[in-house]
TIPATI-473765 format. One record per atom (N, C-alpha, C): x, y, z. Coordinates in pm, whole numbers, padded with zeros to 5 digits, always signed. Example, Ala and Ser with C-alpha at 12.3 -4.5 7.8 and 13.67 -1.06 7.14 Angstrom:
2
+01319-00569+00780 +01230-00450+00780 +01320-00330+00780 +01285-00225+00708 +01367-00106+00714 +01290+00003+00787 
//
This chain:
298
+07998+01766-08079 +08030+01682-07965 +07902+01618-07912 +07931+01543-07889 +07791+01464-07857 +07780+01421-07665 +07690+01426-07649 +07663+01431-07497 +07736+01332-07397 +07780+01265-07439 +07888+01156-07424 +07993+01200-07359 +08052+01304-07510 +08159+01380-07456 +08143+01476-07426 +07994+01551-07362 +07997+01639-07253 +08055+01600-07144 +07965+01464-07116 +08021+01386-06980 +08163+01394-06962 +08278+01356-07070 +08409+01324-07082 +08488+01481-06994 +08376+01563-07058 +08421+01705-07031 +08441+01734-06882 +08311+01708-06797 +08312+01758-06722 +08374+01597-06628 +08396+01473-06679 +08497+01422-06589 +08603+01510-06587 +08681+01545-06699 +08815+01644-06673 +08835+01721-06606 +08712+01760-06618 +08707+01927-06471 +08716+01850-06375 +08598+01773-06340 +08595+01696-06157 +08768+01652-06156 +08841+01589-06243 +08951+01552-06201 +09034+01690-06184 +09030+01780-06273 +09130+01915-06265 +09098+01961-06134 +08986+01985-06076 +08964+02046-05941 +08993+01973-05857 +09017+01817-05862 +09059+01758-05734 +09259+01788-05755 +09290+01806-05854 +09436+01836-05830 +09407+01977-05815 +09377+02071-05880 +09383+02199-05800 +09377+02246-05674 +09273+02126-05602 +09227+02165-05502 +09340+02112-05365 +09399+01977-05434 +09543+01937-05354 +09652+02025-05389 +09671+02080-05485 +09757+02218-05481 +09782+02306-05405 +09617+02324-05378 +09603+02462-05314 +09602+02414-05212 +09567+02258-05123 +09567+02261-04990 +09420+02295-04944 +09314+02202-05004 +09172+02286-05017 +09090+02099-05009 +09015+02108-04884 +08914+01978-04884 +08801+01963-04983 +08778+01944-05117 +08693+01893-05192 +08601+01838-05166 +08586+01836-05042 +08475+01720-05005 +08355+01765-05032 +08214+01675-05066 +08105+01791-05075 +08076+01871-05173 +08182+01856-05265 +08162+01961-05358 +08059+01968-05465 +08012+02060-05496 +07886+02084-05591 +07917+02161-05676 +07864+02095-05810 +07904+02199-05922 +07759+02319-05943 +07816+02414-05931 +07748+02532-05963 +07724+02556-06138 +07793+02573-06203 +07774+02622-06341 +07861+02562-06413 +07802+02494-06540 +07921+02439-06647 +07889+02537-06816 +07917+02620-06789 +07900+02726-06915 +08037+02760-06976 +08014+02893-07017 +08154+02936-07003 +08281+02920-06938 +08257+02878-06781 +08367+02829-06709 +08266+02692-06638 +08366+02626-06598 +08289+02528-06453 +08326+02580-06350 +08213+02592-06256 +08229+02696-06148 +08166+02561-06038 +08241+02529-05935 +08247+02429-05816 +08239+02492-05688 +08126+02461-05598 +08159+02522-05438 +08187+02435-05373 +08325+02448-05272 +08355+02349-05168 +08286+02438-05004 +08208+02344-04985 +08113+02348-04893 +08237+02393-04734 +08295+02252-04742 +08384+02238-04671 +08490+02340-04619 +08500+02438-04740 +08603+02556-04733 +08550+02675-04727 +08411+02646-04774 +08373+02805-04814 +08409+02904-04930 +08442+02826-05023 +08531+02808-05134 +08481+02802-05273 +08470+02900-05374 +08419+02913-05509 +08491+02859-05599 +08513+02747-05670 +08652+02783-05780 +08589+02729-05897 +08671+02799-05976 +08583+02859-06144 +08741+02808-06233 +08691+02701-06309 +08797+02633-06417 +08750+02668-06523 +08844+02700-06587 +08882+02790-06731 +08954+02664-06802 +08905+02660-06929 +09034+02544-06999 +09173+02611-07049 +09246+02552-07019 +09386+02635-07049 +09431+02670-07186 +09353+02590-07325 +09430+02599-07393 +09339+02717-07450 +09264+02805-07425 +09222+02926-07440 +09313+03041-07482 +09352+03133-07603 +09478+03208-07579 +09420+03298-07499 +09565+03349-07380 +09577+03494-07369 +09515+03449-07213 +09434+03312-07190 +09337+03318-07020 +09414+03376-06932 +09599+03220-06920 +09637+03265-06830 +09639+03409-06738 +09698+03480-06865 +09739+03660-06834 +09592+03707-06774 +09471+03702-06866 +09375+03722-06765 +09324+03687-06646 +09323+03583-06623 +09323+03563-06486 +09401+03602-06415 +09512+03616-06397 +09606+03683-06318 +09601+03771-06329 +09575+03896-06428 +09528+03999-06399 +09360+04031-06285 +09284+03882-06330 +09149+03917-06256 +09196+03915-06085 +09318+03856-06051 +09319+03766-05898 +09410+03955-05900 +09448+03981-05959 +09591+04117-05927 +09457+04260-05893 +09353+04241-06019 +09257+04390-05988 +09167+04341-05878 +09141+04229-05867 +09050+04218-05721 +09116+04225-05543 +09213+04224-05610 +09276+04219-05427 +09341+04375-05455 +09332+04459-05536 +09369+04589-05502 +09264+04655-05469 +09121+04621-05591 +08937+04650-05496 +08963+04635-05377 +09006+04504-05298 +08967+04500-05161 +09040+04572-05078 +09151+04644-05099 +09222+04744-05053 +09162+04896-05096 +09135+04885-05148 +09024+04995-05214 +08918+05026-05115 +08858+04898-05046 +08731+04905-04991 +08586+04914-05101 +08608+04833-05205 +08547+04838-05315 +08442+04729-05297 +08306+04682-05309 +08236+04565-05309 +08290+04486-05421 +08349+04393-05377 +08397+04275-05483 +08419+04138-05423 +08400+04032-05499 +08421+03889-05488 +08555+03912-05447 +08599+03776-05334 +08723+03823-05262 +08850+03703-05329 +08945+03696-05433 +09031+03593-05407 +09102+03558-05334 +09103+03431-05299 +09167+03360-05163 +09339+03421-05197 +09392+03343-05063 +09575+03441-05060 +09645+03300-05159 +09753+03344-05207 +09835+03282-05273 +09830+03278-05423 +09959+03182-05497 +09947+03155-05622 +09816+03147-05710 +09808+03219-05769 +09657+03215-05871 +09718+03246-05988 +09647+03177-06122 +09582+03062-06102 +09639+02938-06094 +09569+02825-06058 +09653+02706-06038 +09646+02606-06175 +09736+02587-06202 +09705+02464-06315 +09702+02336-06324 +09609+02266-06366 +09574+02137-06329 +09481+02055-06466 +09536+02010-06534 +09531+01850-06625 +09438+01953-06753 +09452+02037-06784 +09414+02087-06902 +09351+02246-06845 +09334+02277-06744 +09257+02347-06713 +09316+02454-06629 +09273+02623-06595 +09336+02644-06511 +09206+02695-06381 +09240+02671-06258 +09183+02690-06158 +09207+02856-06077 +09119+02921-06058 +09100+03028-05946 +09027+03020-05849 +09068+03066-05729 +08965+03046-05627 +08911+03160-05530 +08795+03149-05471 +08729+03282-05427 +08648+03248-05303 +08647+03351-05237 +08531+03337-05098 +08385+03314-05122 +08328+03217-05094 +08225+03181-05138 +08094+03285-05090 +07994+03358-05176 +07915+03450-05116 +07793+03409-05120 +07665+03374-05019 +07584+03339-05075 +07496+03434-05102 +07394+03423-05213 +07345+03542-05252 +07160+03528-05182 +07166+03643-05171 +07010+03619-05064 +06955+03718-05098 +06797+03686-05117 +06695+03746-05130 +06665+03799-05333 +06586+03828-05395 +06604+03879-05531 +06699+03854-05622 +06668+03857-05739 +06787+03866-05830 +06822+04065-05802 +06923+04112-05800 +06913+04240-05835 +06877+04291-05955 +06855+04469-05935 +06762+04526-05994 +06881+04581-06065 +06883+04631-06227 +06955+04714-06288 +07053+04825-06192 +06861+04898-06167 +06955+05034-06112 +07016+05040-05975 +07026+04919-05926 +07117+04850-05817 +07301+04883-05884 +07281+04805-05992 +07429+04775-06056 +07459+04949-06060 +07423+05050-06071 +07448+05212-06156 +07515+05233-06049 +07511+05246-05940 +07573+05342-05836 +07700+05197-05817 +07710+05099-05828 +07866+05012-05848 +07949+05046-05930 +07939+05066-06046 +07968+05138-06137 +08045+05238-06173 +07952+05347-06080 +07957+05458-06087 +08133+05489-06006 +08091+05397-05875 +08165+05384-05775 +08302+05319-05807 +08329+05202-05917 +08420+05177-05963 +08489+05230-06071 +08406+05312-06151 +08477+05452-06257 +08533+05536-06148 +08511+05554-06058 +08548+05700-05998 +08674+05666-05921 +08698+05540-05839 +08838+05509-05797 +08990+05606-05915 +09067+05566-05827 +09201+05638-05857 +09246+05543-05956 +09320+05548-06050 +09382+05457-06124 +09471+05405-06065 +09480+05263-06173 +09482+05159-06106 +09679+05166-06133 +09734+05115-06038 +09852+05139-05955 +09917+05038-06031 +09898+04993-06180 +09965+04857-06295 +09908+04861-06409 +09979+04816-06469 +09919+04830-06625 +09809+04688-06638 +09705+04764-06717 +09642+04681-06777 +09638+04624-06902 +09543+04506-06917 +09549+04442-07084 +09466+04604-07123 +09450+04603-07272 +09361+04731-07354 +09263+04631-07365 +09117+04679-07376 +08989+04640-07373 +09018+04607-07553 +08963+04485-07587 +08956+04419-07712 +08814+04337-07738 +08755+04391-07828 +08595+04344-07797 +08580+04301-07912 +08673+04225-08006 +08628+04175-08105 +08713+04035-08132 +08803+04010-08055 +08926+03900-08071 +08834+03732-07987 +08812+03764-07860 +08723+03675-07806 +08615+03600-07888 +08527+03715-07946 +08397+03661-08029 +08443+03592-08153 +08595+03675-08219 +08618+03630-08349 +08684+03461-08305 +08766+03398-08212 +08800+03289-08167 +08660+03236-08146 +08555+03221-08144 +08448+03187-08087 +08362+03124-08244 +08361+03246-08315 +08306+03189-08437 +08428+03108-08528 +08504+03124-08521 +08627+03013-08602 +08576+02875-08549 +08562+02878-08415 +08554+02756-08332 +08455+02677-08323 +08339+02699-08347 +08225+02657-08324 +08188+02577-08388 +08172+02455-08370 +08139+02330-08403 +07974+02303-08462 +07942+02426-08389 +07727+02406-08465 +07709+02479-08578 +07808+02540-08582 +07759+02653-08702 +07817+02630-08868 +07716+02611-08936 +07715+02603-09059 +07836+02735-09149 +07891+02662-09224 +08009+02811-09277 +07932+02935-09348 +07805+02928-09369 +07767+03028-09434 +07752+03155-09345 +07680+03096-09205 +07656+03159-09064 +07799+03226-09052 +07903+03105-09069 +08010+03195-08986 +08091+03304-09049 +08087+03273-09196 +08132+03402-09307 +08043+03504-09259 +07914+03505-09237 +07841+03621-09220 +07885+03706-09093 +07921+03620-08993 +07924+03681-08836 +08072+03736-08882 +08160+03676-08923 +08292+03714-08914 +08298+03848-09016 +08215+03822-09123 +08181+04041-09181 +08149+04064-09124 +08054+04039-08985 +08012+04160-08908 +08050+04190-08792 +08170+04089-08778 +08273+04176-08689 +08395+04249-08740 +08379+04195-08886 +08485+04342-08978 +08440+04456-08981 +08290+04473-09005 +08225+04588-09074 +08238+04693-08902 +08155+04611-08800 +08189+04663-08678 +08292+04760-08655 +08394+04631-08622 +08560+04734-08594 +08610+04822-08706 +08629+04765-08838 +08682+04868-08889 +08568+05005-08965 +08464+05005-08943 +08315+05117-09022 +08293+05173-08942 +08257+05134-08806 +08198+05236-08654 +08303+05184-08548 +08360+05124-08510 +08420+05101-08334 +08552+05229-08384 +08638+05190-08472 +08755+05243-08479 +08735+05442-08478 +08614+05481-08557 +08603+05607-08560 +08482+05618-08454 +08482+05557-08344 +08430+05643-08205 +08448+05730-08118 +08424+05850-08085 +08473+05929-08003 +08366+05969-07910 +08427+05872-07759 +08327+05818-07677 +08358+05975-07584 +08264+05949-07498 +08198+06062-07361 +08272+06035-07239 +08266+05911-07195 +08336+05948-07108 +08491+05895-07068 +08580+05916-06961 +08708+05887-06969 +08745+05737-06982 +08843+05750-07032 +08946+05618-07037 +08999+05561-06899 +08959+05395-06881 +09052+05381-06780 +08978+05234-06740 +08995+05172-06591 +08928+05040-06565 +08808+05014-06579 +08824+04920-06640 +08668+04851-06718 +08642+04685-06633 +08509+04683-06611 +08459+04520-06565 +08449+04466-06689 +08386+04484-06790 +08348+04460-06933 +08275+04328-06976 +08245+04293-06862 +08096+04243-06863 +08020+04222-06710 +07963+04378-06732 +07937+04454-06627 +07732+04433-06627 +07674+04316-06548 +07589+04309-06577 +07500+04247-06426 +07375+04260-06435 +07322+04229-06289 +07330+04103-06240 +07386+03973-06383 +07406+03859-06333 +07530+03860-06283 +07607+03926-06276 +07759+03917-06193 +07724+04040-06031 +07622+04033-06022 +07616+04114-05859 +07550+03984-05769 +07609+03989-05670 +07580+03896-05521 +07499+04028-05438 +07370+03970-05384 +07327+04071-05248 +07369+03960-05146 +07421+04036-05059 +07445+04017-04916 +07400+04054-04768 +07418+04031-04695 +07365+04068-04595 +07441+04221-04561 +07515+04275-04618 +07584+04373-04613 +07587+04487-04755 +07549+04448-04843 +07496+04462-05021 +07529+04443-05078 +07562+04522-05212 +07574+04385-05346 +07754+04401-05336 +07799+04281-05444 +07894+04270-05467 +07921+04258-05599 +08002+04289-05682 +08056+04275-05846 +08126+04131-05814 +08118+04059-05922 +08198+03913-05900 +08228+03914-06059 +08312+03768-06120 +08375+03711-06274 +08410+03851-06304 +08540+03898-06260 +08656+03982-06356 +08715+03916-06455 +08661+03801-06538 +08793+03778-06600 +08837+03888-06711 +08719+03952-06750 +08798+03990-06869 +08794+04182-06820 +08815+04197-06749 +08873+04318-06660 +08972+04376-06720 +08984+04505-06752 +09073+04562-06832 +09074+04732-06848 +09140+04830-06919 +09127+04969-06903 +09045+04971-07086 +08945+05070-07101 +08851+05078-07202 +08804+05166-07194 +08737+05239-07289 +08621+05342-07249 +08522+05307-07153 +08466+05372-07055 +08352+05336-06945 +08288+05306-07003 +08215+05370-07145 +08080+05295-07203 +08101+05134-07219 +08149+05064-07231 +08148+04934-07244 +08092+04873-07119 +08106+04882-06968 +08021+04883-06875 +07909+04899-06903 +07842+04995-06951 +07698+05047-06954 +07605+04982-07062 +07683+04929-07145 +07626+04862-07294 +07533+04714-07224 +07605+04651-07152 +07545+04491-07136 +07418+04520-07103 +07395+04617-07012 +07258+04652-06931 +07179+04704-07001 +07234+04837-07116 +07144+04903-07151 +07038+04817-07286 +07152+04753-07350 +07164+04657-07451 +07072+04495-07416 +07013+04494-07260 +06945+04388-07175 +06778+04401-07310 +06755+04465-07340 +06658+04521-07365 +06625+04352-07439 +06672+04294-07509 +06709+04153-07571 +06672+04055-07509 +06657+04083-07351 +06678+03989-07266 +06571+04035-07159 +06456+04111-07211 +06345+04167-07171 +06323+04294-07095 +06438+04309-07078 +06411+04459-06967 +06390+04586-07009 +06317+04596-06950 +06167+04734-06990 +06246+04885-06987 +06200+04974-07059 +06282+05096-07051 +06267+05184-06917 +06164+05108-06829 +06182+05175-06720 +06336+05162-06658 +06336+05006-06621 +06452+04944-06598 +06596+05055-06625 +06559+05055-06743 +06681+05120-06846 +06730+05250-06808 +06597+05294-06757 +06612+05417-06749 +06666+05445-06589 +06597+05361-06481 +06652+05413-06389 +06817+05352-06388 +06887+05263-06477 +06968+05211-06460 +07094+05316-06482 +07044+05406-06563 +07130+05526-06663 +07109+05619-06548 +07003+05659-06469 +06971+05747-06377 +07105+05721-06233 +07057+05618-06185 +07149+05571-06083 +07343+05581-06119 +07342+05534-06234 +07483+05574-06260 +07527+05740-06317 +07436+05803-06328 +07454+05944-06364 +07497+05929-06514 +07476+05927-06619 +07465+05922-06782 +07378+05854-06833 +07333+05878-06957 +07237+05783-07015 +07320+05771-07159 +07368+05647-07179 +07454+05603-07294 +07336+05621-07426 +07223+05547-07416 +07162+05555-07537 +07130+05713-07584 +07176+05817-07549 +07134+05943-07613 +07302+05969-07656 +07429+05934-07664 +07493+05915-07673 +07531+05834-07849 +07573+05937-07985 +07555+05850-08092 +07628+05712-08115 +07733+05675-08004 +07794+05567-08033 +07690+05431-08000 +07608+05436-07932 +07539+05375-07839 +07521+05279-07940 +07458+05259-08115 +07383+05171-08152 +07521+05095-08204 +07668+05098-08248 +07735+05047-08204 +07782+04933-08136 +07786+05034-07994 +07855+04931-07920 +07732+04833-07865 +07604+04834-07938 +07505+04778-07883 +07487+04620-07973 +07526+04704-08054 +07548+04566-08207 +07725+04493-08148 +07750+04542-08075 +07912+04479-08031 +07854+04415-07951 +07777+04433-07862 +07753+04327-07729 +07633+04247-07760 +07575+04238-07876 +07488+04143-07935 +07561+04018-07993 +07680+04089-08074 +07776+03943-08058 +07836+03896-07977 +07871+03974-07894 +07994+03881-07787 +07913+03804-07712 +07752+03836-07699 +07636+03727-07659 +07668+03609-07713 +07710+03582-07822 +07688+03468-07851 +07816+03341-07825 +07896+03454-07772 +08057+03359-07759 +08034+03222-07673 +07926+03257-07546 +07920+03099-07455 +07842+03002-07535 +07719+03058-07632 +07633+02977-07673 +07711+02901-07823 +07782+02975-07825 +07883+02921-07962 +07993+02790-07899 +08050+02833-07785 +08107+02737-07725 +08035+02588-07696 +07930+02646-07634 +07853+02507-07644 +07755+02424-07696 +07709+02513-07808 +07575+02472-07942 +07615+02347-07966 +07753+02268-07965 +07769+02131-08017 +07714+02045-07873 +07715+02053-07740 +07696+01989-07679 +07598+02004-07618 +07506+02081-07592 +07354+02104-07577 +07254+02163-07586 +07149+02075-07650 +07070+02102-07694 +06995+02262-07683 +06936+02286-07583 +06948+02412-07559 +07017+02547-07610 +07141+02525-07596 +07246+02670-07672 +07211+02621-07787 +07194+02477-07868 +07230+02516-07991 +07070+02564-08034 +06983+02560-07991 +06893+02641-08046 +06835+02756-08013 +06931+02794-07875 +06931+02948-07898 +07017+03003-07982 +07136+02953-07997 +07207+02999-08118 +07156+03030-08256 +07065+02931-08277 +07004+02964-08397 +06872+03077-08359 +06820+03095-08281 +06735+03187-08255 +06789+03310-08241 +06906+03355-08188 +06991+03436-08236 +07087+03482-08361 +07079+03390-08427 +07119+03414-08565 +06999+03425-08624 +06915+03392-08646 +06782+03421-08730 +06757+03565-08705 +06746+03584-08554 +06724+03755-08523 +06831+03850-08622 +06959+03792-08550 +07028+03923-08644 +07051+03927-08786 +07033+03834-08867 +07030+03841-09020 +06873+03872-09054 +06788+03844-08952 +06629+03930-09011 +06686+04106-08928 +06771+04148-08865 +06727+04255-08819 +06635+04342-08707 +06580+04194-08705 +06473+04221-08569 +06492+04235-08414 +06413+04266-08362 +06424+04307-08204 +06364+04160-08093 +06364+04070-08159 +06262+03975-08100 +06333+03947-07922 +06302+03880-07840 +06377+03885-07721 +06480+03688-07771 +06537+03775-07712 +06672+03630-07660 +06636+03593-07552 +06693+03429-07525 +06660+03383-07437 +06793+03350-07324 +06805+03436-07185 +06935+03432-07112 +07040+03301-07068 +07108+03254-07110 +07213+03137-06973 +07260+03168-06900 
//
């Protein structure tokens, strides 16, 4: 896709959010786009108002999102730190896309620290189960739609990635027998999804929220190591949540699992800028050499 039809792209969104936003009964005015990655994420100034467009023809979004708007308003009955969704119909659909919307938080002071995220965590494993059924945690269906899809990647690349999400699931994921219990998962549980507040942090982007083994939480962070963070980091991060996954034999695993699902946004968008597509390739060079070199974050 060529930058052209990036533009084309994100006209669609600006138009999907102005019908979403007359849907919902929501002043657009002012609005600023926050993030065009994985989702387009828009703040209405005017409302106080977050909303994060998903393209619809994604399989399976709808159900997730509605599951993300169903587990966050039972958190807030919980008394749980979480991003708050606004009241009503969620999500909204509008000209290809679907819309959710959220209380806008602003985040102040630092990025947070790892072992900030451990005691959230900790705090959201330990709640009561959850009072509805969930989707089952699936950590290989997303990435495998991702490499089918990808418009930058040469077929040799993608035969390779797609054995090594066979060898994955069916050689080590399927014969794991994890530590700790079964049950609600964030599952991409990481310090870029915490808000500090004037009150403290908050967990925010449930979409892909679901019941899993707890280790899948603990992997994004511990697994940061990619993304420069020092084993101190690591360590108090495992400290604060009470376990340390990497002494744990599944750990190298599910560590090689969340090295690919890294690549699902940068795969999405390697055709349209410049940037992803050559971290993409800096990430594929790493994992067919084997090496530890650092990745570079979006």
């Amino acid at each position: 896709m060529t930058i052209a039809a990036e533009g084309s792209l994100l006209t669609r969104a600006a138009l999907a959010l102005n019908e979403a936003c007359q849907k919902a009964g929501l002043d657009a005015g002012g609005v600023r786009l926050l993030r065009d990655f994985a989702n387009t994420v828009y703040h209405l100034p005017a409302e106080r108002v977050v909303v994060r467009l998903a393209q619809a023809n994604t399989p399976g979004k709808f159900d997730r999102l509605v599951t993300s708007i169903k587990v966050t308003r039972w958190l807030v009955e919980q008394g749980f730190p979480t991003i708050r969704p606004l009241e009503g119909k969620q999500p909204v659909v509008a000209d290809g896309f679907l819309a959710t919307f959220w209380h806008h938080e602003e985040h102040i002071g630092p990025p947070p620290d790892p072992a900030q995220l451990g005691p959230l965590l900790r705090r959201l494993h330990d709640l009561p189960p959850v009072p509805f059924d969930l989707p089952t945690h699936d950590p290989f269906s997303g990435v495998r739609r991702a490499i089918q899809a990808g418009l930058a990647l040469e077929e040799k690349d993608r035969s390779w990635l797609l054995e090594r999400c066979e060898s994955l699931a069916e050689t080590y994921y399927e014969r794991l027998e994890f530590a700790l219990p079964y049950g609600l998962v964030h599952a991409d549980a990481h310090r870029g999804n915490m808000i500090r507040t004037r009150d403290g942090f908050l967990l925010c982007d449930w979409d892909g929220v679901c019941a899993g083994p707890r280790e899948i939480d603990l992997i994004p962070t511990l697994a940061g190591v990619r993304f420069g963070l020092t084993e101190r980091q690591r360590g108090n991060f495992s400290q604060a949540y009470g376990y340390d996954a990497t002494k744990w034999e599944g750990y190298p695993v599910l560590r090689d699992m969340r090295e690919l699902q890294t690549l699902t946004a940068v795969l999405r968008n390697a055709h349209r800028d410049e940037a992803a597509h050559a971290e993409l390739r800096h990430r594929l060079d790493s994992l067919r050499a084997g090496d530890d070199r650092l990745w570079h974050p979006f």
